[in-house]
N, C-alpha and C positions, 0 to 999 in steps of 0.2 A: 631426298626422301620426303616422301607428304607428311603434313600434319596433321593430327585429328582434325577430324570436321566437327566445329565448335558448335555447330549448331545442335537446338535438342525439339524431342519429338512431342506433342504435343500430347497427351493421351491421359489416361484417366488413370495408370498403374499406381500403386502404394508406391511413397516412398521409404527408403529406409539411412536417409539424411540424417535425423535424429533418434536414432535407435539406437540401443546401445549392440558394441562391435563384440563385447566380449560373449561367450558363452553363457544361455538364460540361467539361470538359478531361479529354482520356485516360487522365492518372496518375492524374488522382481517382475514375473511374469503372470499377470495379472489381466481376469475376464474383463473387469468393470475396476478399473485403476482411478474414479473420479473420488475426489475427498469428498469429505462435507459441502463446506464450503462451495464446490464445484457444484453439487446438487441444487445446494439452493442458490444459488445465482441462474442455473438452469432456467428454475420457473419464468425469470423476467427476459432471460432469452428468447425462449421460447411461447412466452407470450407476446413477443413481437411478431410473431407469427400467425396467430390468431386476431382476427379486425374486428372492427364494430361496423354494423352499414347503417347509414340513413334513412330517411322513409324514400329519397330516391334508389336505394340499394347502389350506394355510392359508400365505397371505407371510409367508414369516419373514428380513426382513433384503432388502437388495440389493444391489448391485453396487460402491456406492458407496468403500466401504473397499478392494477390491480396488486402483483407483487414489489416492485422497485421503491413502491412507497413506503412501504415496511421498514422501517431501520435495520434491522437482522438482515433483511435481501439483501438489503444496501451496501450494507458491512460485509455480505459472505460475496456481491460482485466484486468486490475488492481485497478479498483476500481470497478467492480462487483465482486470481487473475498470475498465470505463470509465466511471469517478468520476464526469466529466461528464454523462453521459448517466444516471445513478444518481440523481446531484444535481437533474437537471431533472425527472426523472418523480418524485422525490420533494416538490419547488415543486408540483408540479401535484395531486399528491394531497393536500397540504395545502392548498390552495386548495380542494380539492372538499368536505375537512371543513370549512371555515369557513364553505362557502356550504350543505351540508344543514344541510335544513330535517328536526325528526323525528328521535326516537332512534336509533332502527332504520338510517335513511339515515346517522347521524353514525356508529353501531359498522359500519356496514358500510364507510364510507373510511377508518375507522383501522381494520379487521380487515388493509387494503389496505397504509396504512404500516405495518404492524408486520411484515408479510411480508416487504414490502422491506426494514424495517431487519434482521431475522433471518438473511434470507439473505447479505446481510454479516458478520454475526456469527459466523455460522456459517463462513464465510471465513477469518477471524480465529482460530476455535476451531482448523482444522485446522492455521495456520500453526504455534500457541502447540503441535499436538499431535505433530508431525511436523516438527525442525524442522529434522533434520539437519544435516551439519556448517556448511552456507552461511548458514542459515538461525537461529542461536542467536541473532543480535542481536532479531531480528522476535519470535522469541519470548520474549525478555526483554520486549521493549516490549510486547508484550499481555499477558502476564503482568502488567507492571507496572499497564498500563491499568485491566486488570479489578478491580484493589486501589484502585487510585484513578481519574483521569481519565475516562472515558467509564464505568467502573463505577458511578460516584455517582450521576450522571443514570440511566443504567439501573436500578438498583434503586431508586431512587425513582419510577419507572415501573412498575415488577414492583410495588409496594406499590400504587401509584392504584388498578393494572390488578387488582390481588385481590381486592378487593369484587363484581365483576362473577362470574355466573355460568359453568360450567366450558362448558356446552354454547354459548355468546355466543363462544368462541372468542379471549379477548381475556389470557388468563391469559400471562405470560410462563414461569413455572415448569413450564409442562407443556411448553415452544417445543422441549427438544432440546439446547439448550445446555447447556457442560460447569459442575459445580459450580462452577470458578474464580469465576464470575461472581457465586455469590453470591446465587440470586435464590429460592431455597427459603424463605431464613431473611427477605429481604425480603418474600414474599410472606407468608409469617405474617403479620409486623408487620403487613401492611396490612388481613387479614382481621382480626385485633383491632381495629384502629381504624374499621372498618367505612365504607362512604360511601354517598348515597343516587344514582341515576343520572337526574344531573338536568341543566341548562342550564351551571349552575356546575363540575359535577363535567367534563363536556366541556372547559370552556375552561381548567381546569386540565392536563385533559388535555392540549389543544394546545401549552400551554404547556410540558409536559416533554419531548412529540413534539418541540418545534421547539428540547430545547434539546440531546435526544441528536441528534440529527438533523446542530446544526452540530458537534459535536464528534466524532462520525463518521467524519460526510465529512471534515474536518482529518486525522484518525486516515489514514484510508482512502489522501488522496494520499499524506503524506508513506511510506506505508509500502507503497504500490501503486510508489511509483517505485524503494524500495529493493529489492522485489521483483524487480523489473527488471533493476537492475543485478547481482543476486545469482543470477539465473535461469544464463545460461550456466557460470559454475563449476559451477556443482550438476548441471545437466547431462551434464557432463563427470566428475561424480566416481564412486567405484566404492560397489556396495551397491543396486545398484536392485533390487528385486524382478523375475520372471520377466514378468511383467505390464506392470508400468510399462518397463520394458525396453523389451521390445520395439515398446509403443505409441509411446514417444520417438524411439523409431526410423521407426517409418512417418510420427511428424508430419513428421522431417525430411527423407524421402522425399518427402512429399506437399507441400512446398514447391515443389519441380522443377515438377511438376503445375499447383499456383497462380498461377506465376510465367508459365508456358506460357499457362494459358488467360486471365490476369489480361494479356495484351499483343494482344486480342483488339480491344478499343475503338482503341486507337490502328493494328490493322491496317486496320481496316474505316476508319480516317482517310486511311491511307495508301491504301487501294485506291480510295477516293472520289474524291480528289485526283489523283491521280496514271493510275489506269483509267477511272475515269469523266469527270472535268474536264480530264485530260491536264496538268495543271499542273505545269512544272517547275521549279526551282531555277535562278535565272540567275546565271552564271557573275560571278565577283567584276569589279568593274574597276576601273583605276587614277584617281586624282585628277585632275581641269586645271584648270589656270590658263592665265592669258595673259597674255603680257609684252611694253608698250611698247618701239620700240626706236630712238634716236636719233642719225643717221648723228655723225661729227665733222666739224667745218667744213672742207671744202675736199675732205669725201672723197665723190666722186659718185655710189657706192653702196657699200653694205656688203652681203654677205653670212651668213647664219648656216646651216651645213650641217644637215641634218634627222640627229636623234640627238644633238644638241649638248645635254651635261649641266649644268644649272642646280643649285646645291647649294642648298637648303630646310630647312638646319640638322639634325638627329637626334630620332630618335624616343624615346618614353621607354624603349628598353631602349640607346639610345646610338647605335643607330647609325644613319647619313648617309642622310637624305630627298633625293635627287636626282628633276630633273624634267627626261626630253628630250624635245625638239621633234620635233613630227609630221611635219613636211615641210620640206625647204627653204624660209630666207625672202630675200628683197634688199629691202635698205633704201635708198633713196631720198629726195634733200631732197624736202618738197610743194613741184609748183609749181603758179601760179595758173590754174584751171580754166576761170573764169568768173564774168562779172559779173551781178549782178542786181539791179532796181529795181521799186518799191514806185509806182503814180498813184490818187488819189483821181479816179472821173471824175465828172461832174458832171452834171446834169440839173435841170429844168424840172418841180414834182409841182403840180398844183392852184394854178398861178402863183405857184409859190414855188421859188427856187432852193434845189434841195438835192445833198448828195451823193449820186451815183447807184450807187457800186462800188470795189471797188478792185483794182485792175492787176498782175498780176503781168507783170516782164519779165525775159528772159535770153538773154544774149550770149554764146555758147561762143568759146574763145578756142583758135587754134590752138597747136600740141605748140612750133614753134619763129618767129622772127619773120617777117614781120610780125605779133603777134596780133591784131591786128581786122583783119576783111575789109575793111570799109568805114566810116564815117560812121554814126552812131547819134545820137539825144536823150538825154543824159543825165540825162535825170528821168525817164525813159520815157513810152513811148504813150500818147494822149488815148484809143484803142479798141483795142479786140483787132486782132492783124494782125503784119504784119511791115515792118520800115524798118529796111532792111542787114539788119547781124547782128543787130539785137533782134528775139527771138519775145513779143509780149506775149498774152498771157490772164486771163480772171478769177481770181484768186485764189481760194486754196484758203481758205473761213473755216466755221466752225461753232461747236461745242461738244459736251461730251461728258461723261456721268455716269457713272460705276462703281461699284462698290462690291455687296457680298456680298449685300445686300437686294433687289437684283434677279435672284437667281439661281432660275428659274422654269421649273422640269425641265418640268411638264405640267400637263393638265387646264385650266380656263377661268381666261385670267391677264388682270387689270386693272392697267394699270400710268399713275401721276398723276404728274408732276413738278409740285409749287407752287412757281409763280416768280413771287418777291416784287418785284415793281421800286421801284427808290429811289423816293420820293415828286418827289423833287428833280427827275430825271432827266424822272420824266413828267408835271411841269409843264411842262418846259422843252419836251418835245415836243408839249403840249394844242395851240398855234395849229394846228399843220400837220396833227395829227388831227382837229381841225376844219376845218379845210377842205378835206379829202378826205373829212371825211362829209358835209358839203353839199354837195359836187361829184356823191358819191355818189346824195345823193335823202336826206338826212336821218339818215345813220348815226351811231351815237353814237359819240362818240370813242374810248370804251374798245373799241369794237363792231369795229371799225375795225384798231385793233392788234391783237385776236386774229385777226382773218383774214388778216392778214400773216405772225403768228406759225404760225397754219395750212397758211399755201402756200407761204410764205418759205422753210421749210428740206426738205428729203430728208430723210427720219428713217427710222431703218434702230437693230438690235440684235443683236448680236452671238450667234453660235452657232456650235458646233465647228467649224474649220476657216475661217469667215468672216462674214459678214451677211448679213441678211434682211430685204428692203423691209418699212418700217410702211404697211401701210394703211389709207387713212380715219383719221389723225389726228384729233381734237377740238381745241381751245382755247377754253374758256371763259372770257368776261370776269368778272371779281368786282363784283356788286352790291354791293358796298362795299368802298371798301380801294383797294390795288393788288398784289393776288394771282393770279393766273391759272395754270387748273388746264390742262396740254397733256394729253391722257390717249389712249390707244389701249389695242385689247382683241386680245388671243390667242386663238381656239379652241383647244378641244383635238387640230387636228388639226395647228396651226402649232408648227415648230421651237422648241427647247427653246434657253430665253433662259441663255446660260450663257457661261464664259470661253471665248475663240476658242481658248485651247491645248487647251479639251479635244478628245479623239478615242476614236473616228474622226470626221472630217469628217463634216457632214451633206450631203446628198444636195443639196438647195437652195442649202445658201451660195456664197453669193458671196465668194470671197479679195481678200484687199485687195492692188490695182495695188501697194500699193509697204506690207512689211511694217510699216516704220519708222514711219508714220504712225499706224499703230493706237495707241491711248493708253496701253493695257496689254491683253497677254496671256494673264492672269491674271486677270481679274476680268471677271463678267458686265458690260456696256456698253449703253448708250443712244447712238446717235450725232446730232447734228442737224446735215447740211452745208448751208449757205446758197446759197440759189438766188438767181445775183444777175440772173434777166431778170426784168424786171417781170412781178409777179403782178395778178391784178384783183380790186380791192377792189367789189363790188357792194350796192347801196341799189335802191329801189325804182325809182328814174327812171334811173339810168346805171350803168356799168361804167368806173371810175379807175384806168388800168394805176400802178402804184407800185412803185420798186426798192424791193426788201426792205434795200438796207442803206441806202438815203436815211431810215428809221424805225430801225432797229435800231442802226446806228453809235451813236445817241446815248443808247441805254439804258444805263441801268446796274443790275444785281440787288444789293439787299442780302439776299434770303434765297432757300435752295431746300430741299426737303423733298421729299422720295419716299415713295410710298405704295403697297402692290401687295394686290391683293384676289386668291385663290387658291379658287377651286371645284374639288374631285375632286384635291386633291393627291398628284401623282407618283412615282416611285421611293419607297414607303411601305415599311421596312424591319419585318418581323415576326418576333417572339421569343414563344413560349410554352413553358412548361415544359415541353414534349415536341421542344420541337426550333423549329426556325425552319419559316413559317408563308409560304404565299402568297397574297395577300387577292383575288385572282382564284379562287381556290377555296375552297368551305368548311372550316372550320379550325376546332378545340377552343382555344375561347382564354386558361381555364384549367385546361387538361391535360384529359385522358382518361385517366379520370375526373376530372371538375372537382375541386379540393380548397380548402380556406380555405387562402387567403394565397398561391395559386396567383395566377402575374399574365402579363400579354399586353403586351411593349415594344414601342413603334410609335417606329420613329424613319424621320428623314427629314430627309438633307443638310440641306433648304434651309430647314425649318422654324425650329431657334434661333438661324441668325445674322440675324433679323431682332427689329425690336420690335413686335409685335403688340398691337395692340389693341382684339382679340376673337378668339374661337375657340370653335368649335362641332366635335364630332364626335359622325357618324351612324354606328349599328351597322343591318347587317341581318340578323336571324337567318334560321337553317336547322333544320329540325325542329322547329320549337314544337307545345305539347300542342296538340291537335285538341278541347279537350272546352270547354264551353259556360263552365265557371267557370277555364282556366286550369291552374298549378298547384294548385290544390287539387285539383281533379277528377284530376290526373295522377297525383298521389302520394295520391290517399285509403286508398292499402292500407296505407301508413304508419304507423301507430299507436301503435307503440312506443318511449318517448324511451332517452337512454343507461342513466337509472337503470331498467331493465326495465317504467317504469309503463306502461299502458296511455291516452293521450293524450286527453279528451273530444270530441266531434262538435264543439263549438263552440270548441275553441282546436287546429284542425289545428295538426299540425306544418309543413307547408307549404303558402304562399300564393303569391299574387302581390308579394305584399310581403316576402318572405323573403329575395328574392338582391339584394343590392347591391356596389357596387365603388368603392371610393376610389379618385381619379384624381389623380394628383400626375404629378411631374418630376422626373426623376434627371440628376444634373449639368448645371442650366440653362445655357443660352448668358443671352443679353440680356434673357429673362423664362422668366420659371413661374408657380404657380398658388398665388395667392393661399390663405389657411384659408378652408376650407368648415366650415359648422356642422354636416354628418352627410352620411354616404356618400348619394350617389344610388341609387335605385333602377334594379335592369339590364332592367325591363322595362315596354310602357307598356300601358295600356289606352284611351287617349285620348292629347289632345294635352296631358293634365295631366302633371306631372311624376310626380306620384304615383299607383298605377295602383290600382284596386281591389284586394280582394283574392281576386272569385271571378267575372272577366267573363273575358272572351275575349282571351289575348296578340295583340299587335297583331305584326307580322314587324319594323317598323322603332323602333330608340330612337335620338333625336337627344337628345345632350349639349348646349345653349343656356348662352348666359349663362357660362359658366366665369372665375373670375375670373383674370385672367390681371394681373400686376402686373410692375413691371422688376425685373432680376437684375441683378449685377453677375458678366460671365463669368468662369470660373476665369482 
């Protein structure tokens, strides 16, 4: 398998290296993010920009001095100066000398650090030159520096760097910097002692680069923060030149300005939200509770008037948590309602007595006496009906699964319960399934129980507001074992399997007769209610009517397992650098302009609170090159890598093999994704993983195979 092509393209795009990865927030995303400080260091920037000419109109001199000579400039060049960001593009250009290849390539990355270590220095020069009254500490400390500390290392540098030719650029005596330094009399020393520019004489080099480098940056913070704190006196003292004057004045003028258009991201928050979503702030509300209340014996009711104050101890600034009551209450002893009884009825299956249901009965009892109208069975009825006051009916029996791993917003859902039954239980019932599979015409006994288990219950699943008939249930018996798989399937055009509290209501559900039955509110649900009229168990020669609870009473499960397979998954949540994404339209998925380490979050409620065990994602593109080989063909004008070389015909810069994407998990639920041994490829030319590097993109890439292992949730 190839490996990326290390090389990079030379061109003028934004980077987004030191961005932040996470999602903007309004205080962080900012028109004009430069501080104070950064302003007025500006002017002396920027006045190196502007020259003076001579009477030959020849530059003589620039702008620079007019502000750098100011102590306040001096002071805010060096505490705008952000160390960080110094520190890293400095890692980065050492890393680029140790990987040129070639002299030429190696003076040209240190031509690159010396810059940047210079134009700190030179930072430092103005503080040590200018250092006014705030400012004498900072220039004690470079002063002292230059005689020792970060001097050593530099004029041991100034010596390397003097063997080298004046036109190579690499001399530090000619850099600008003031004599304190020291680096005249260093650079002699180093042309007496002469050096050859070889492979050695480089990694010597590196070696002094990386050691002024950390002592520096050390120099740099501690004295960037004194800067800072030393900035507003000096600001405020008297002696500023005419110049710097009045620029200290516009920068803090020009703050008002910053501050205006730097609250522009969070307007356009608020106009979004608020004008466009209509979204408002809901008013605060108070705590409840509820509180039992137990009359005293002998008293026939009690009263509690609405507004009655309950004391709830103090809060933590002291003072008294009171709770009143919403409405009038009267407390009354309970008296007895009503009686109710439980009958096994009985029945005849395949000449065998068994139980056939079980009975529910209830006797309402009247307010005062006599409380029974009449004569009852007190065991209750052999059948459904009525005798006196007893109403008997089948009893309410099922069962019911919950839990988060069924929560199945959309697209094509498979949903398996494995119900293990005790080994014990279904010996104990092998006779009787035997003899309703030869009554049947030959059915095998396990054959037998799943189509009990099939027509025996109403199976329904919960969706906002209520339930939704299963139809077409399966139950599969286990070719070995005692497992049996119950399974039904979802389109994607059926109700979304979720907790009944969510809302709105679905359009279909069905609410449940009486809330209190539901198992929970909260969590998506499976329901199974038992049908107790005889189902018919069919074989080749006959049809054996069978009550469902003459087999079922006597089961017992020792295991259940849920399983849900998910095709086109739903509510698919998208995040890419440019903003949030809608995957019903084409979408940049990292950023526009793509960039490295640009990334695209796909989340989705229902996807971590299960344990999965596979997972595949398909991308389909939009816009792929039209040309016979691909990216190669698309980018052949390319040719140019970052070091300006001109690239050969046979190692393009880009192929088909070029763009890849690591696929991991950010804060896993129940699993994530295993280590891969090297990023996938983002695009296919077949059903290979690996795609050519000069054939025709294909529109679709399927992710297969991902290794997906358990997590332990936060």
């Amino acid at each position: 398998m190839d490996r990326p092509n290390p090389q990079r393209v030379l061109n003028g795009a934004a980077s987004q290296l030191d961005r932040w990865r996470e999602r903007p927030q309004p205080g962080r995303v900012q028109v004009d993010g430069r501080n104070l400080s950064e302003i007025l260091a500006f002017s002396a920037e920027y006045g190196a920009l502007v020259n003076f000419f001579d009477l030959e109109d020849q530059p003589d001199g620039d702008w620079t001095p007019l502000f750098a000579s100011d102590p306040t400039i001096a002071l805010a060049m060096l505490a705008g100066l952000d160390v960080d960001a110094w520190d890293t593009r400095l890692q980065r250009l050492q890393a680029l000398l140790r990987e040129a290849g070639g002299a030429e390539a190696r003076a040209k990355a240190a031509r690159r650090i010396l810059a940047l270590l210079l134009r700190a220095l030179r930072v430092l020069d103005r503080a040590r030159e200018n250092p006014g009254a705030a400012g004498t500490g900072i220039a004690r400390t470079v002063r002292h520096e230059a005689a020792g500390g970060i001097g050593r290392p530099l004029r041991a540098l100034a010596r390397h760097l003097a063997a080298t030719r004046p036109d190579q650029g690499l001399r530090l005596e000619s850099a600008g910097l003031s004599e304190a330094w020291g680096l005249a009399g260093a650079a002699a020393e180093g042309r007496e002692a002469g050096a050859s520019f070889s492979r050695g004489w480089f990694d010597r080099l590196q070696a002094l680069l990386a050691e002024l480098a950390a002592a520096l940056g050390a120099l740099l913070r501690r004295l960037s923060a004194e800067a800072r704190r030393l900035l507003p006196a000096s600001m405020e003292s008297d002696g500023h030149a005419p110049q710097a004057a009045l620029y200290i004045a516009f920068a803090r003028l020009f703050g008002h300005a910053q501050d205006a258009v730097n609250r522009f991201p969070a307007r356009l928050l608020d106009f979004y939200y608020s004008a466009v979503l209509r979204q408002v702030s809901r008013a605060a509300e108070g705590d409840r509770l509820f509180l039992a209340f137990t009359p005293e014996d002998g008293t026939p009711v009690a009263s509690v008037p609405k507004g009655t104050l309950f004391p709830a101890g103090t809060d933590a600034a002291g003072d008294s948590i009171d709770f009143a009551t919403e409405r009038a209450l009267a407390v009354y002893p309970a008296p007895l309602a009503a009686l109710r009884t439980l009958t096994v009825a009985e029945a005849t299956v395949a000449g065998m007595p068994m139980p056939a249901g079980l009975l529910a009965g209830r006797v309402t009892l009247a307010d005062k006496p006599p409380l029974l109208s009449g004569p009852f069975p007190p065991f209750g009825g052999a059948a459904p009906g009525t005798e006196g006051p007893l109403v008997t009916a089948p009893a309410t029996l099922g069962f019911a699964v919950a839990g988060p791993v069924l929560m199945l917003t959309g697209g094509e859902r498979k949903v398996d319960l494995l119900l293990t039954v005790a080994p014990a239980s279904l010996d104990a019932l092998m006779p009787a399934l035997t003899a309703i599979g030869d009554a049947a015409g030959g059915v095998a006994p396990l054959d037998v129980l799943a189509q009990v288990l099939a027509q025996g219950f109403a199976y329904s699943y919960s969706t906002a507001g209520g339930w939704v008939p299963v139809r077409d249930p399966v139950v599969a018996a286990p070719a070995e074992g005692t497992v049996f798989t119950l399974g039904f399937t979802l389109d994607a055009g059926a109700e979304p399997l979720v907790a009944m509290a969510t809302q709105p209501a679905a359009k279909t559900a069905v609410p449940p007769a009486d809330p209190a039955s539901v198992p929970t509110m909260d969590l998506p649900t499976v329901q199974a209610s038992l049908e107790q009229a005889p189902v018919t168990v069919t074989g080749t020669t006959a049809a054996v009517p069978v009550p469902p609870y003459a087999l079922l009473s006597g089961l017992a499960l020792s295991g259940l397992e849920v399983r849900v397979d998910v095709t086109d998954l739903a509510q698919l949540g998208l995040a890419t650098p440019t903003g949030d994404a809608d995957p019903a339209k084409p979408f940049a998925p990292f950023g526009a302009p793509p960039t490295q380490h640009g990334a695209v979050e796909i989340a989705a409620p229902e996807l971590f609170v299960k344990t999965l065990s596979s997972l595949s994602l398909a991308l389909t593109w939009y816009g792929l090159p039209q040309t016979t080989t691909g990216f190669k063909g698309y980018y052949q004008g390319y040719v140019v890598d970052l070091e300006g070389n001109t690239v050969p015909d046979d190692d393009p810069l880009f192929t088909n093999r070029t763009f890849r994407a690591a696929i991991d998990v950010v804060n896993p639920g129940l699993w994530t994704l295993g280590p891969q041994e090297e990023a996938p490829y983002l695009f296919r030319t077949s059903a290979d993983a690996v795609p050519e590097p000069d054939k025709p993109v294909l529109p679709d890439t399927a992710f297969t195979g991902l290794p997906v292992v358990p997590a332990a949730p936060p």
